[in-house]
C-alpha positions in Angstrom: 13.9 1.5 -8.2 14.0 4.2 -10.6 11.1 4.4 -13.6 11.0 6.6 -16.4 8.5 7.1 -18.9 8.2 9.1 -22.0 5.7 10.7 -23.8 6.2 11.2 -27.4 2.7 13.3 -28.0 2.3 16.6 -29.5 1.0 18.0 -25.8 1.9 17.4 -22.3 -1.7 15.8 -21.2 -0.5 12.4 -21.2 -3.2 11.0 -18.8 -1.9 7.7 -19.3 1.5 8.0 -18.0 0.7 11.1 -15.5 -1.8 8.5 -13.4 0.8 5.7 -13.5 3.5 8.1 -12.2 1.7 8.5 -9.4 0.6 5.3 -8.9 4.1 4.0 -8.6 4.8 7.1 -5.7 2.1 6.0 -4.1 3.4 2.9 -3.1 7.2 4.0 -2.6 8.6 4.0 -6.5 10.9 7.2 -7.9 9.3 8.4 -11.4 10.3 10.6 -14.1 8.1 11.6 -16.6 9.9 12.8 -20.4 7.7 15.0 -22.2 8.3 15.1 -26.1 5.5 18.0 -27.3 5.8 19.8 -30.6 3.1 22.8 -30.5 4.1 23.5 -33.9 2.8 20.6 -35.0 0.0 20.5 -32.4 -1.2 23.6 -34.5 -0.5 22.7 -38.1 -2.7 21.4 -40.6 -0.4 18.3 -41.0 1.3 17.4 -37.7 3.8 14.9 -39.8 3.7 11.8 -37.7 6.7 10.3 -39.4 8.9 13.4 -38.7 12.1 11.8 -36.6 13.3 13.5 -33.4 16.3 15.5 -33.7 19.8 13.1 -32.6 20.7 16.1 -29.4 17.0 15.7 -28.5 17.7 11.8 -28.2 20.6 12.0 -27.0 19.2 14.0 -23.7 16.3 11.5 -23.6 19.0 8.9 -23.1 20.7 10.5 -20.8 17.6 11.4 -18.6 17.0 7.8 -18.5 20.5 6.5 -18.0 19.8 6.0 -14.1 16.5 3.7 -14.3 15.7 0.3 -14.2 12.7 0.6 -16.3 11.9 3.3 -19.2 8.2 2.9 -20.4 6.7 4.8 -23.9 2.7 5.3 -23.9 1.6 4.9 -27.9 -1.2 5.9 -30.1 -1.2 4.3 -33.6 0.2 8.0 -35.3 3.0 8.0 -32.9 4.5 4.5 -33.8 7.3 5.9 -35.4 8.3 8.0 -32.9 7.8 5.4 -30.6 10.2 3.0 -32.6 12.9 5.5 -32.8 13.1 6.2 -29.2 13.3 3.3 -28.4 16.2 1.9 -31.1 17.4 5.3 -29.2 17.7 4.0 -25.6 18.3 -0.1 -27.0 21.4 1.4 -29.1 22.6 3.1 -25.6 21.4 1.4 -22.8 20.9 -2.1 -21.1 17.8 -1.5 -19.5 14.0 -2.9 -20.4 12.0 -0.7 -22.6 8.2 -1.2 -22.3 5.4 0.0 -24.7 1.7 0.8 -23.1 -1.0 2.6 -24.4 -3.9 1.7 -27.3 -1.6 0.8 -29.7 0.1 -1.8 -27.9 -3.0 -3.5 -26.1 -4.3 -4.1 -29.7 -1.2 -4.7 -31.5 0.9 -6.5 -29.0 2.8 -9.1 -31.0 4.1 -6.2 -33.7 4.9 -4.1 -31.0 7.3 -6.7 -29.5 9.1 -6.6 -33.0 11.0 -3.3 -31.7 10.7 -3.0 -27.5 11.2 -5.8 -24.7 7.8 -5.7 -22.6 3.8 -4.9 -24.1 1.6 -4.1 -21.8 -1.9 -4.7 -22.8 -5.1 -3.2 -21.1 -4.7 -0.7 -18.2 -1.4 -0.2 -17.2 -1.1 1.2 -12.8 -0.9 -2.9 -11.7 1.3 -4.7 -14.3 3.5 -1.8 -13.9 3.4 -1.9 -10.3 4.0 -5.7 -10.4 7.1 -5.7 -13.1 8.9 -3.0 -10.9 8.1 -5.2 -7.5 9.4 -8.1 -9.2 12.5 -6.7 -10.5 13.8 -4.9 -7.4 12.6 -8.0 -5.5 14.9 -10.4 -8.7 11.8 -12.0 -8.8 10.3 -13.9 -11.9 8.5 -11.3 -14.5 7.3 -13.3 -17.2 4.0 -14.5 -15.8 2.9 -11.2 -14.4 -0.8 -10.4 -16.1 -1.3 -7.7 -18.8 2.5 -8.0 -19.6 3.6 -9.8 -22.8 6.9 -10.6 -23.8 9.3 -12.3 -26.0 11.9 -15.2 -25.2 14.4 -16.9 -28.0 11.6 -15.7 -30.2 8.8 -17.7 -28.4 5.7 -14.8 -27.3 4.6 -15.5 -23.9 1.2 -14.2 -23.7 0.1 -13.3 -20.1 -4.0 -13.3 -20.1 -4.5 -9.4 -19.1 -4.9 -7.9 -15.0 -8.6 -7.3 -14.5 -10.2 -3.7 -15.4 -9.9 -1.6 -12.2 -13.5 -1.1 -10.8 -12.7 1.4 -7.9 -11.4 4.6 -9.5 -11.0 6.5 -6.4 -8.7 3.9 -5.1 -6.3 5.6 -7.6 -4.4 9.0 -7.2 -4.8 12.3 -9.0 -2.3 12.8 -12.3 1.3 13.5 -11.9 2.0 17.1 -12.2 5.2 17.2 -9.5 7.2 19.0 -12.4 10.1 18.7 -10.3 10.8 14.9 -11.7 9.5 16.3 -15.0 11.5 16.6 -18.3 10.4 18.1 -21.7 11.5 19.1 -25.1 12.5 22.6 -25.5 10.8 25.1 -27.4 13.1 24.3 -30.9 12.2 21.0 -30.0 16.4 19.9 -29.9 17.3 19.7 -26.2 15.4 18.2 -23.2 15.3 20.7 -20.0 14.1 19.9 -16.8 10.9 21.4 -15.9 9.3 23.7 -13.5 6.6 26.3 -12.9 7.3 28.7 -15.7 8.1 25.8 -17.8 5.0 23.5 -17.4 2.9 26.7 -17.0 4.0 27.9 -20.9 3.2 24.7 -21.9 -0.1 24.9 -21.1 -0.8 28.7 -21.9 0.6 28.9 -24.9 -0.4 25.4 -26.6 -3.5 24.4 -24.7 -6.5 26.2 -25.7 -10.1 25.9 -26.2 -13.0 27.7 -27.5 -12.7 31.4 -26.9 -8.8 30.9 -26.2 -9.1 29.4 -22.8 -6.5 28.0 -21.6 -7.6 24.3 -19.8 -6.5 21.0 -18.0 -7.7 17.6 -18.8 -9.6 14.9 -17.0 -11.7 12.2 -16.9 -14.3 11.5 -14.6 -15.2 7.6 -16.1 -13.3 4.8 -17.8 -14.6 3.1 -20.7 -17.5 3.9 -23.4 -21.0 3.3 -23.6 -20.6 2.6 -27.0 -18.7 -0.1 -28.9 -18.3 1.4 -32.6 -16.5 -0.3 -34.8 -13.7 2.5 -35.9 -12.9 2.9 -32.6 -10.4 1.2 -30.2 -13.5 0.5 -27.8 -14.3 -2.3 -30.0 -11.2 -3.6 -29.5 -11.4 -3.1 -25.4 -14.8 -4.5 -25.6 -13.4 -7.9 -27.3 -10.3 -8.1 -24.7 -12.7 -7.6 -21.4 -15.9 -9.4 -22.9 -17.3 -10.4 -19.2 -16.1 -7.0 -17.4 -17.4 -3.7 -16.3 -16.0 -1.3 -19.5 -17.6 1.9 -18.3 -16.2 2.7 -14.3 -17.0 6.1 -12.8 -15.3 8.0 -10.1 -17.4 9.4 -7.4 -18.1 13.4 -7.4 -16.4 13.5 -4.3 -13.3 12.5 -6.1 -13.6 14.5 -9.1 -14.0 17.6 -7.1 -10.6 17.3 -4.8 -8.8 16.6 -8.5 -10.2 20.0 -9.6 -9.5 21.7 -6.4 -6.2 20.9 -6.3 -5.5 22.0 -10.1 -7.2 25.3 -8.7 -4.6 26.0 -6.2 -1.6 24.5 -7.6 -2.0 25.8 -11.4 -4.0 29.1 -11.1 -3.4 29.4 -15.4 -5.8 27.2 -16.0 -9.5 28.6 -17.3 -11.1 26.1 -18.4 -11.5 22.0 -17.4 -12.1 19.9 -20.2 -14.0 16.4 -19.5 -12.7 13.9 -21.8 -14.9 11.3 -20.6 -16.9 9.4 -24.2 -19.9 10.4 -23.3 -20.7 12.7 -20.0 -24.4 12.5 -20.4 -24.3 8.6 -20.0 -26.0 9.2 -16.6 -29.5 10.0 -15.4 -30.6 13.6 -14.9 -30.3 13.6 -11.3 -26.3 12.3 -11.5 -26.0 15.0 -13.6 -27.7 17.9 -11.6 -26.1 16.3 -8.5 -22.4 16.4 -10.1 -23.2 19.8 -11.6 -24.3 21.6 -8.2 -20.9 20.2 -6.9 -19.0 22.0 -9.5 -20.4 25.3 -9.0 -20.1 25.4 -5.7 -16.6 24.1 -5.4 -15.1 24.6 -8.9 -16.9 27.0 -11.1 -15.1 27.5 -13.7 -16.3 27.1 -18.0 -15.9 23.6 -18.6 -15.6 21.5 -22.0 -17.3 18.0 -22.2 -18.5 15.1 -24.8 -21.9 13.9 -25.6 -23.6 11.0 -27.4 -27.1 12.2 -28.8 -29.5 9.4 -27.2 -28.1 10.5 -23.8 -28.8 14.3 -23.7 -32.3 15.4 -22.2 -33.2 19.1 -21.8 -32.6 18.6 -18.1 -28.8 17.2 -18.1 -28.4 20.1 -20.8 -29.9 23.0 -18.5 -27.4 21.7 -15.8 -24.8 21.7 -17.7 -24.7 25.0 -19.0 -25.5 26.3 -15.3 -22.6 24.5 -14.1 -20.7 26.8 -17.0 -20.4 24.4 -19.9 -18.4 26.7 -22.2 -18.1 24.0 -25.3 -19.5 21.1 -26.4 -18.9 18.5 -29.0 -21.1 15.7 -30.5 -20.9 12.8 -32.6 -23.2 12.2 -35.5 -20.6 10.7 -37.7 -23.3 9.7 -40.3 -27.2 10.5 -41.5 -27.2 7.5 -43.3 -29.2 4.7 -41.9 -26.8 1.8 -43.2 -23.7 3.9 -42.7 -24.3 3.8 -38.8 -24.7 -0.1 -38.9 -21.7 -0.2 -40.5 -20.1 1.9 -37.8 -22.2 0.3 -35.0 -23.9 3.3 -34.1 -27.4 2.7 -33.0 -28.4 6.4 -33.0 -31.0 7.8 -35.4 -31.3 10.9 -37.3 -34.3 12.0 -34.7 -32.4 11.4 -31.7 -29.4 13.6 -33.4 -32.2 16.5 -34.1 -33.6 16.3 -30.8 -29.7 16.6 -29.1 -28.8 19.4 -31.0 -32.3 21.1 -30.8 -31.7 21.5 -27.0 -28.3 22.6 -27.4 -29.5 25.3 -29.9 -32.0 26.8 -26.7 -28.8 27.9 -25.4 -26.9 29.1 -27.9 -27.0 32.7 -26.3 -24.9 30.9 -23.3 -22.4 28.6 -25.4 -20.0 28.4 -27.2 -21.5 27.4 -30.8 -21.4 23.0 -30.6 -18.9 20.9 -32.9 -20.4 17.8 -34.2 -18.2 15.1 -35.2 -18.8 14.1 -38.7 -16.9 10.8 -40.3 -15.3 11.3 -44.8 -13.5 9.3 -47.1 -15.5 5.9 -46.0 -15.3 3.1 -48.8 -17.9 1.3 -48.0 -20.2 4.5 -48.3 -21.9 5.2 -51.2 -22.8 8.6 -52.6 -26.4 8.3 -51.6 -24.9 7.7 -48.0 -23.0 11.0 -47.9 -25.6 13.0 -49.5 -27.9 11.9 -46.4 -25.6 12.7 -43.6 -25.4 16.7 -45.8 -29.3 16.3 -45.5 -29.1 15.8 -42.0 -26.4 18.8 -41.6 -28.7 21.2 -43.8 -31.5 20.6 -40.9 -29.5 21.3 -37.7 -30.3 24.8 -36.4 -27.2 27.1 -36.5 -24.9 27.7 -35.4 -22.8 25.2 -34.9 -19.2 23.5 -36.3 -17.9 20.4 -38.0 -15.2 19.0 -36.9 -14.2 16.3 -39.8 -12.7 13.2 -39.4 -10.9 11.0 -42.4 -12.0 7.3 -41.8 -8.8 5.8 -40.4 -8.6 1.7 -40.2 -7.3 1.8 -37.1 -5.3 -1.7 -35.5 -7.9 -3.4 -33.3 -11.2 -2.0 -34.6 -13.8 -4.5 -36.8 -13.2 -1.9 -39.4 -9.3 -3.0 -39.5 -10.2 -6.3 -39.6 -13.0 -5.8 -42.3 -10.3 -3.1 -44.7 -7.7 -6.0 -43.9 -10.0 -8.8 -45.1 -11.0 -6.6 -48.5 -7.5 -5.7 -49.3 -7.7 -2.2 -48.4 -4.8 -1.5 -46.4 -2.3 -2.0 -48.6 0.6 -0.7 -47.2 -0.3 0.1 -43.2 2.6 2.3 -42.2 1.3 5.2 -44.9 -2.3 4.6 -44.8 -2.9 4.8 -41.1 0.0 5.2 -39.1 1.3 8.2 -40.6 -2.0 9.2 -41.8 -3.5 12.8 -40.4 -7.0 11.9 -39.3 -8.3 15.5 -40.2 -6.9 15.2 -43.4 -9.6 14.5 -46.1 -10.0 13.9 -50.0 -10.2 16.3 -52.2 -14.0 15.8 -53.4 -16.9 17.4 -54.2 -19.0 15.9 -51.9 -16.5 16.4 -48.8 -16.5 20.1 -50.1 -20.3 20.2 -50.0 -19.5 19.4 -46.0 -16.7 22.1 -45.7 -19.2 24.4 -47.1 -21.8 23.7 -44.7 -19.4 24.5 -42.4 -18.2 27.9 -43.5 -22.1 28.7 -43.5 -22.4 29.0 -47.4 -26.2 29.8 -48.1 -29.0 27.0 -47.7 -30.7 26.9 -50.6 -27.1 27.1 -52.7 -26.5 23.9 -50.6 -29.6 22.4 -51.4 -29.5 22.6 -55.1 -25.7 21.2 -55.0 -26.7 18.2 -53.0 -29.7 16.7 -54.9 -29.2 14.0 -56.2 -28.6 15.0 -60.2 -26.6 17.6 -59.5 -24.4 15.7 -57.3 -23.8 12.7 -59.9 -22.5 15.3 -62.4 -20.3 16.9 -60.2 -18.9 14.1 -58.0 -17.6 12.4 -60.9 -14.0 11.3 -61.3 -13.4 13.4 -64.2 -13.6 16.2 -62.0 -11.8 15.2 -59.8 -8.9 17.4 -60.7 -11.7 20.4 -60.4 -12.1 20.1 -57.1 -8.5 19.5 -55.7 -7.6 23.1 -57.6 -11.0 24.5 -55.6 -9.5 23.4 -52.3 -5.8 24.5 -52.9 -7.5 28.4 -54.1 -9.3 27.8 -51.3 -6.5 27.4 -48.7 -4.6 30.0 -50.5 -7.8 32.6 -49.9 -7.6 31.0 -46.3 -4.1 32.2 -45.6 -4.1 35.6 -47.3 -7.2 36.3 -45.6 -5.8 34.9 -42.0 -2.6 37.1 -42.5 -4.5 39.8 -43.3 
C-alpha cells in the first residue's frame, strides 16, 4: 500500500513526517514524502501564513498523490491554512483518506476534522502503522488508538497509543530523495527530487550562525518543562501518567550523524533541537560529548534551560564544538514567570549566561529567548525583564517572540476565557510570532539588542521616564521610529 505525506512548511526538516516515512519502510510500506518549502518566505520578515499555494503547484500535488491509499499532512498552528487548502485540493480530486498529524491536530482534533477525514493525536509511527495494516488487511479502522474520526457527524474519539519509551527501536529520518517530491524554486510546479535538488535545499536555505549550512535532530522526546504558552502543556495534560521526556542512547545518536556525514557531505553544522540538551548530569554530558568528537566533530547548534547548565556541561560542550547556543529567559519578572509556569529565577539566568560569557572567545555570541506583547504583563513587568537584560555580560542576541495564544496551551484557555481571542484565524493562526508591537518599551528591548549605550538604556527604563514615554498618546511616535528604523535598516543592508 502506497502512503504519501506532505509537508506544507517553509523548510524541508520535517522531522515529523521524515521519521514516519521510515517507519512505514521498515516494516514493508511504499512512502512518498511532498515537500512544500518557500525560502522566500523562510527569510522574510513576514512569512505570510495565509498566502494560498499556486492552482499548477496543486495540481502536481494531486497528481503525485493520485496512486496512494493514504495522503497524510503534518500541521503547526501558522500552517492551518495551507493545510486546509491542500487538502479541499486532494478531497475536490481524489477518493482517498486524508489524515492531519502534527501539534496542531493532537490539540485541536475535533476542528481539524471539520476539513480532513482522520486526526491523529499524539505521536504518529504506530497509529499510522496500524491504519495502513488495517486498510490493506480491509480491516476495521475506527477503533485504532491515537486516531480520531468522524461518522454521520458523530466523533469517535479513540483514547491515544502510548508514548514510545524506546527511541532506538525507531529508524533514522527519511532522506531516500528518490521517493521525494518538492516545490520548485518559483514555488509553481512540484519536481521530483534528488542529490542536487535536496542538496540546494539545504545550502542555500538552511543556515546558522556564521552561514553554516546544518541538518536537524533530536536526541530526546518531550520537555522538562511544562510552560504554559507552549504545546508541552498540552502534551503534558494528554499523557498525565507517562514518561514525557525519552532519550535515545549515544550509540544511537552517533550512527544518525555518521550516516548524514557520508551520505550529505554539505552539511557543516548539526543542530540539536532537543528543549533543553543540558537536562542531564555532567557526566551524560561529557560522556555524549567525547562521543561526538571522536566520531562526529563537527560545530554543532543546541538549546538550553538556565537551571540546567553548570560550568562543566558548558566546558564539554564547547569542546565537543558548540558553535551556537540559544537560551530561554522569556521574562525578569517574578510574577510574569508564574504566569508562564517557568520556575527559573533571575540568579539562575545570571549564573547560565555568566558561564557562557567565559567562552565567548570560542562561540558564537548566545541568543536568549525573550517573550513581548503579553496582556497580562504590566509595565513594571517588562521594565524588570530590560533590568535583567541591562545585566547580562555582552555579547549576546535577542531573539523576540510576540506572545501567541496558541490552541492547547493554559494560556489559550485563559485569552479564551477573558475574551481575548476574538477572532482566532487572524490573531494566531496567521499571526507571525516574531512580529511585535510597535511600543516604546518593546523598542527599549530592540535597542538593547542593537547594543545602544548602557547608561542611555538605563535612563530610558526607569520608572518616570518610562510612564511618559510608554503612554498611548505616543503611540503613533514610536510606530514612525520603527518604520525610519527599518527604512535606515534596508538602505544600510543594501549598502
Amino acid at each position: 500500500m502506497k502512503v504519501t505525506l506532505i509537508s506544507p512548511y517553509l523548510d524541508v526538516l520535517a522531522l515529523g513526517i521524515r521519521g514516519i516515512s521510515s517507519f512505514l519502510k521498515q516494516h514493508g510500506h511504499e512512502c512518498e514524502l511532498i515537500f512544500l518549502p518557500d525560502h522566500k518566505s523562510l527569510l522574510a520578515d513576514d512569512p505570510h501564513f495565509a498566502q494560498r499555494y499556486p492552482q499548477s503547484l496543486m495540481d502536481d500535488v494531486i497528481q503525485a498523490c493520485s496512486g496512494s491509499q493514504i495522503v497524510g499532512l503534518t500541521l503547526m498552528s501558522n500552517y492551518f491554512d495551507r493545510g486546509v487548502q491542500i487538502t479541499e485540493a486532494l478531497k475536490g480530486s481524489l477518493d482517498v483518506p486524508v489524515v492531519w498529524g502534527g501539534i496542531h491536530p493532537t490539540v485541536m482534533p475535533e476542528d481539524c476534522l471539520n476539513h480532513c477525514d482522520i486526526v491523529c493525536v499524539g505521536e504518529g509511527e504506530i497509529p499510522t502503522l496500524s491504519l495502513v495494516r488495517a486498510m490493506e488487511q480491509k480491516k476495521e479502522t475506527r477503533g485504532i488508538k491515537g486516531l480520531w474520526f468522524r461518522d454521520n457527524g458523530k466523533t469517535i474519539r479513540n483514547e491515544p497509543e502510548p508514548l514510545i519509551l524506546d527511541l532506538d527501536s525507531l529508524p533514522f529520518q527519511d532522506f531516500d530523495f528518490q521517493d521525494h517530491f518538492t516545490a520548485t524554486d518559483d514555488g509553481t510546479r512540484l519536481v521530483r527530487m534528488d542529490y542536487e535538488i535536496q542538496k540546494g535545499l539545504f545550502v542555500n536555505g538552511l543556515r546558522l550562525g556564521k552561514g553554516l549550512c546544518f541538518y536537524q535532530t533530536m536526541t530526546t522526546r518531550g520537555c522538562p518543562h511544562a510552560c504554559s504558552y507552549c504545546c508541552n502543556y498540552a502534551f503534558r495534560k494528554l499523557f498525565p501518567d507517562q514518561k514525557i521526556l525519552r532519550r535515545r542512547s549515544t550509540e544511537n545518536v552517533m550512527q544518525e550523524l555518521e550516516r548524514v556525514k557520508r551520505d550529505m557531505p554539505y552539511i557543516e553544522l548539526i543542530a540539536f533541537s532537543d528543549d533543553s540538551m543540558t537536562a542531564v548530569t555532567d557526566q551524560e554530558m561529557s560522556d555524549f560529548c567525547d562521543e561526538y568528537t571522536k566520531r562526529i566533530d563537527m560545530p554543532f547548534f543546541c538549546l538550553i534551560s538556565p537551571p540546567t547548565l553548570s560550568e562543566k556541561k558548558c566546558e564539554s560542550l564547547v569542546d565537543a564544538g558548540m558553535h551556537l547556543v540559544e537560551m530561554g529567559i522569556q521574562s525578569g519578572s517574578e510574577r510574569t514567570n508564574q504566569i508562564y509556569r517557568r520556575n527559573i529565577t533571575n540568579d539562575q539566568v545570571l549564573r547560565a549566561a555568566r558561564i557562557l560569557n567565559k567562552h565567548k572567545d570560542r562561540i558564537f555570541p548566545p541568543i536568549y529567548d525573550v517573550i513581548l506583547d503579553n496582556p497580562f504583563e504590566s509595565r513594571s513587568d517588562v521594565l524588570k525583564t530590560i533590568r535583567l537584560l541591562l545585566e547580562l555580560p555582552r555579547p549576546y542576541l535577542i531573539q523576540f517572540f510576540s506572545l501567541t495564544f496558541y490552541p492547547g496551551t493554559e494560556l489559550w484557555e485563559r485569552a479564551t476565557k477573558e475574551g481575548l481571542i476574538s477572532d482566532e484565524l487572524t490573531s494566531v493562526y496567521r499571526k507571525y510570532y516574531h512580529e511585535f508591537q510597535k511600543s516604546f518599551l518593546n523598542f527599549l528591548v530592540l535597542a538593547i539588542h542593537n547594543g545602544l549605550p548602557k547608561p542611555l538604556l538605563k535612563f530610558l527604563s526607569g520608572p518616570k521616564v518610562a510612564a511618559v514615554l510608554d503612554q498611548k498618546a505616543l503611540r503613533w511616535f514610536w510606530r514612525l521610529t520603527y518604520l525610519a528604523l527599518a527604512g535606515l535598516k534596508r538602505i544600510l543592508g543594501k549598502g
